[in-house]
N, C-alpha and C positions, 0 to 999 in steps of 0.2 A: 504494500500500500504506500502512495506516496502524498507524503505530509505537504502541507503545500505553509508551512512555516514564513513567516514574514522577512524579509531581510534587512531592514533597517526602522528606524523608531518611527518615522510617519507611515511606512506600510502599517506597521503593528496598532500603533491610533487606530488607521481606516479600517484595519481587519477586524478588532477586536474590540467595537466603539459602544456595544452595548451587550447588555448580560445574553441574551436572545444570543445574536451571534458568538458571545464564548461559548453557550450550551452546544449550539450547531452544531462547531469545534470540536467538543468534547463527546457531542453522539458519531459524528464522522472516525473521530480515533478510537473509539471503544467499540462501535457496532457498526465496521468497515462495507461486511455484506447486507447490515440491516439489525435492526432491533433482532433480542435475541434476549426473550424473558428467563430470569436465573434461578425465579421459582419453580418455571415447570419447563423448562428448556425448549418449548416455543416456539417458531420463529413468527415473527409479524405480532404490529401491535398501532397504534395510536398517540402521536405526540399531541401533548395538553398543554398545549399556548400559555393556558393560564399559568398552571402549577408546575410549568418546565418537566414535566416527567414523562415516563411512557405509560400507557396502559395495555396490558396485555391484550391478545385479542382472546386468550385461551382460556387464560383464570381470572382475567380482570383484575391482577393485582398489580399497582402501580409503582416502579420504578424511575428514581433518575440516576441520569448519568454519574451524578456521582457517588451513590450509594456503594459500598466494599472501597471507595479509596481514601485516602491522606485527608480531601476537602467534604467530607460527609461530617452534615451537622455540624458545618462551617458557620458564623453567624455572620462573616465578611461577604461583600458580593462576590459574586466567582470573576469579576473582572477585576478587582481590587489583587486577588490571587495572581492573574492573570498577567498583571502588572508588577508585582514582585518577583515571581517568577524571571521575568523579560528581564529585571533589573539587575537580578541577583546572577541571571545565564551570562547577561552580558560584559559586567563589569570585571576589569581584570584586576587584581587579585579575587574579586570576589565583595560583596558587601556585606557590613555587618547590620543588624539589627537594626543599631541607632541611625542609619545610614538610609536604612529601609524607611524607615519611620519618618524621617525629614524628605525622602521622596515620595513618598504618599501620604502626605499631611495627614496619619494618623496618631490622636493624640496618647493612647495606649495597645501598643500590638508586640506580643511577645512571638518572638518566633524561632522555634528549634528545627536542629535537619533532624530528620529523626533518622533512622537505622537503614531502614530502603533508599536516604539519598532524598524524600521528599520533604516537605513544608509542612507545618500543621501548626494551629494557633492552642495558646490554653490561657 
C-alpha cells in the first residue's frame, strides 16, 4: 500500500486541515482493502459522519479507527496528534515535550514515547 505522506509543512496544513480528513487518513492506513469489523471479522460496514466510527454491517457494532491503538480515549483532537507527530518526525534531534507544548499552544500536555515507539497522553 502506498502512503501518500505529505512532504513539507504546507502540504501537511492542506492534507490534514480538519479532524474529518485525519480520520480518512487513518481509515485508508488501517482498512487499506476496506473496513474490516474486529468483533466479528466482517468485511463491509458504514462510516458515521457524525461519530467518526464505523458500523458494522454484520453485528452492528461500532468501531473507530482508533480503537486497539496509542490515540484511543485520547481527549486531544486527533489532528492536535497529528501535529505532534509531524513535529516531533520532523525535527532533528528530535523535540522535547516543552518544545511540543510551545508549538501547539497547549497549556498542559504531558507526553511519553511509550514502549512501541508511539505517543500517548496521561
Amino acid at each position: 500500500m502506498e502512503v501518500d505522506y505529505p512532504s513539507d509543512i504546507i502540504e501537511f496544513s492542506s492534507q490534514f486541515s480538519t479532524e474529518e480528513a485525519c480520520f480518512s487518513y487513518l481509515n485508508r492506513i488501517r482498512w487499506p482493502k476496506g473496513f474490516v469489523c474486529p468483533h466479528c471479522l466482517q468485511n463491509g460496514g458504514w462510516w458515521l459522519e457524525k461519530h467518526l466510527r464505523f458500523e458494522c454491517k454484520a453485528c452492528h457494532r461500532q468501531t473507530s479507527p482508533l480503537s486497539g491503538t496509542l490515540l484511543h480515549r485520547s481527549h486531544f483532537p486527533l489532528r492536535l496528534w497529528f501535529w505532534a507527530a509531524y513535529f516531533v518526525s520532523t525535527h532533528t534531534p528530535g523535540m522535547s515535550a516543552v518544545q511540543l507544548q510551545r508549538q501547539l499552544s497547549i497549556v498542559v500536555l504531558h507526553i511519553k514515547l511509550s514502549q512501541k515507539g508511539g505517543f500517548y497522553s496521561n
